[in-house]
Structures are given as C-alpha cells and as structure tokens.
N, C-alpha and C positions, 0 to 999 in steps of 0.2 A: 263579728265586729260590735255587733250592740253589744252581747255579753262582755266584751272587753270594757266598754265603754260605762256601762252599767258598775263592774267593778273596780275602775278608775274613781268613778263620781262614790264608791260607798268609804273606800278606803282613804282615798283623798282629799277628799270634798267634805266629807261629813266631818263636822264639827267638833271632833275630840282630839283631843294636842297630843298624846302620845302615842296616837296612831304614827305621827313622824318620826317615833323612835325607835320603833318596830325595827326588828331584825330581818323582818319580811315582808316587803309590801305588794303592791300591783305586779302583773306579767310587766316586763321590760324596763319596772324602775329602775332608779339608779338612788342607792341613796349614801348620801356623806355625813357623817356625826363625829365629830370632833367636843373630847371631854377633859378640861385642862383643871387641875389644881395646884396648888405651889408644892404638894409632893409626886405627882404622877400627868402622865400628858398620853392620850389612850385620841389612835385616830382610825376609823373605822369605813372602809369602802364594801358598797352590797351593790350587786346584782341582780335581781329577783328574775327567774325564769320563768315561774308560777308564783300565783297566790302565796303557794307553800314552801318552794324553796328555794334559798338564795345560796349562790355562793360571795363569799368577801374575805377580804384582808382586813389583817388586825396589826398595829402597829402600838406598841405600849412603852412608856417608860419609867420605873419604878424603880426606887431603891436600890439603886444601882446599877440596873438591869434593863436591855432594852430586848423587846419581840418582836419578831416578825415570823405572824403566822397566818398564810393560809386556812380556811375554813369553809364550813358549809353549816347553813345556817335553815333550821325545820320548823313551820309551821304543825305543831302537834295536835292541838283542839283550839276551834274558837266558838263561842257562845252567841251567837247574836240576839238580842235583847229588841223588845220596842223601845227604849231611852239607855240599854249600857250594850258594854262588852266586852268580854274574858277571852284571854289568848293563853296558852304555853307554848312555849318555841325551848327548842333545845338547839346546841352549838357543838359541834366538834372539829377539829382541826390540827395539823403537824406544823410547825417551825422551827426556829431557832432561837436561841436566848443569848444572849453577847452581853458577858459581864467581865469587863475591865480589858483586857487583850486578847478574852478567851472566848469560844464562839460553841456552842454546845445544845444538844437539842431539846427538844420541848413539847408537849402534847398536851392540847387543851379541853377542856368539857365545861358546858355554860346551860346552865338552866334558866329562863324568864318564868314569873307568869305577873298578870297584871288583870285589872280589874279597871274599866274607865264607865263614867255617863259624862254626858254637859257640865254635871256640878262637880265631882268626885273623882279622886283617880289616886289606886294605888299600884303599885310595882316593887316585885321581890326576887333579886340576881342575884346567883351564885357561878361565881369565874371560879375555875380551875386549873392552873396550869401542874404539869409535873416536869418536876427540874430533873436533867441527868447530872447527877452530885459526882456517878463514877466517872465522866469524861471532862468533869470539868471542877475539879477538886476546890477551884476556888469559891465557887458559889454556896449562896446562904444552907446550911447543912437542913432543909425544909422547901416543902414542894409551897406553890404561890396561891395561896386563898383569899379572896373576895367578899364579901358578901354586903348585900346595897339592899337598903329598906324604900321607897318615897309613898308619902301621902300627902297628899296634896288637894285645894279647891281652889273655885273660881270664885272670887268673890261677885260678878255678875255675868252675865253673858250676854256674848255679843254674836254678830253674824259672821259668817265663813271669810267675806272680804274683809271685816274690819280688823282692827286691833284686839286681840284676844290675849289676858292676864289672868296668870294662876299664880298663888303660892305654892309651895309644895319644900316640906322637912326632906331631910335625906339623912338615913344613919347610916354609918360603915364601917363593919367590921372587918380590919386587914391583916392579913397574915397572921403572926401568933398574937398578936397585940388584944388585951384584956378590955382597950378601953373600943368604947365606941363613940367615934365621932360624931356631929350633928352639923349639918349644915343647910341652912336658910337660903332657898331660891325665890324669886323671881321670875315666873316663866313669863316670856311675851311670843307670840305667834300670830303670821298672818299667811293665809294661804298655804304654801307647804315651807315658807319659814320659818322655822323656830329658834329663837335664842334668851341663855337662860344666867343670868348673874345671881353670883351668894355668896356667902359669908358664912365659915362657921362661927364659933362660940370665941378660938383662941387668935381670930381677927384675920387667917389664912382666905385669902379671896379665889373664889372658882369660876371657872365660863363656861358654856357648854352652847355649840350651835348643830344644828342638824338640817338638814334640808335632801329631799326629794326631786327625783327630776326626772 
C-alpha cells in the first residue's frame, strides 16, 4: 500500500504536465485523451495494470477513414533524474478501419519517447497503421503514417494545485504528404487536468484534453 501510494504521488503529483499523456501511468489508472483538429479527431481510453503496462482503445478519424482499435500499451525504459525524466513506451494493437460502406482490418505499431523537467519538454510519435488494400479495394492504395514532433516550455512555474502554462510547437508529418505542419499550443494544467488549445500557421484551430483518474 505505501508503495502504491508512493507511486501515485511520483507519477501524479509531481509536477510535470506530460506525465498526463503518458500511454502509461499508475497501477489502476484510468486515463482519457482526446486530440481534435479540423482534419482528424483521435480519442484514446487506458487502463494501466502496472506502472508498465496498460491496455486501451484507440478511436481515430482521418481522411476518410475511421479506427477502432484495441491495444496494449508498454512502458519500455524510464530515466529518473533529480529535476527531469525520459520514457520510451511502444504500442501495438488489431482493429478495424471503415472507409466509406467498407469495413476492413488494420494493425497498428506506435513508438513514444519523451524527455520532460519543470522547465522543458520534448516528445517524438510515430503511429503506424497497416491498411488491408486486398479486402478492401477502396482504401487509400498506402498503409497510415504519423509522425508528431513537440517542444515545448514553461515560461514560469507554478505549484502542483495551482494553474500551470506551457507553450509547446508541434510539427506533423502525415501520410505521404512532403509538407510539415506546425502547430502553436497553449498547454494549461492543474492537478491531473490537462487541456490544450492552438493554432497552426494556415489558421486550422486544434484542442486536446486529457485527464487521469
């Protein structure tokens, strides 16, 4: 019981904001992250069993395309630092992909890793899905890639009850697309809620909330 209670208070409690976006948190968390922009709408439910491994559902909607897939979600190495801390988590998982009247399966693979202190914090995702083109002829002739840069600071810091603000860049590189996007957040967080508004470059507005429980 202390032990549990000990790693409640270090994952929860302590002071760094994208501790609540973790793919894995405490034994028995429950965590919900919801990531919306005006081309994709990505809702994500975890159960953590351990420290290290959660299972969750993944719900996405992208160009044209909606998922639903089951997963399990691995805490692989974490660093603990006296002021930061380093995680890699990997993802895998089977579903479905439903594009247009056609319903066809999918298999995904997700790598994190991330780097946070009080002042600093970066994060580097690469989603995977592989589309079956042979069952379902209509889909994009190309399996579904990702890839999400953020760095981000605090421009002061505050205590764990109060009001906590970050900025934080986000670049993304989607599917075959050449260009990469940029998009300017606003993180604000207090306790285990986090919610986060921006804007990229071509005026497209995004939201993102997450919360632990």
């Amino acid at each position: 019981m202390i032990l549990r209670r000990y790693i409640f208070w270090l994952i929860l409690v302590w002071p760094w904001t994208s501790v609540l976006a973790h793919p894995v948190s405490y034994q028995d968390g429950i965590g919900i992250m919801s990531y919306n922009s005006q081309k994709m709408n990505e809702l994500l439910l975890t159960y953590s069993f351990t420290p290290r491994f959660a299972l969750a559902h993944t719900y996405l909607r992208d160009s044209g395309s909606e998922f639903y897939i089951p997963r399990a979600n691995l805490l692989l190495r974490r660093w603990n630092e006296p002021d930061s801390q380093a995680n890699i988590y990997t993802s895998f998982g089977s579903g479905s992909e439903k594009f247009g009247t056609k319903v066809s399966s999918t298999h995904l693979g997700e790598v994190v890793l991330d780097w946070e202190s009080r002042k600093y914090y970066t994060y580097l995702e690469h989603l995977y899905l592989r589309r079956n083109n042979a069952a379902n002829a209509a889909l994009p002739q190309q399996d579904y890639n990702h890839t999400k840069l953020r760095l981000g600071f605090a421009p002061f810091l505050a205590d764990y009850g109060d009001l906590n603000v970050w900025y934080i860049a986000q670049f993304d590189k989607h599917l075959d697309e050449t260009k990469i996007e940029t998009t300017q957040f606003l993180r604000f967080y207090m306790k285990n809620v986090l919610w986060e508004v921006g804007a990229s470059f071509d005026g497209s507005i995004a939201f993102n909330f997450m919360i632990h429980i």
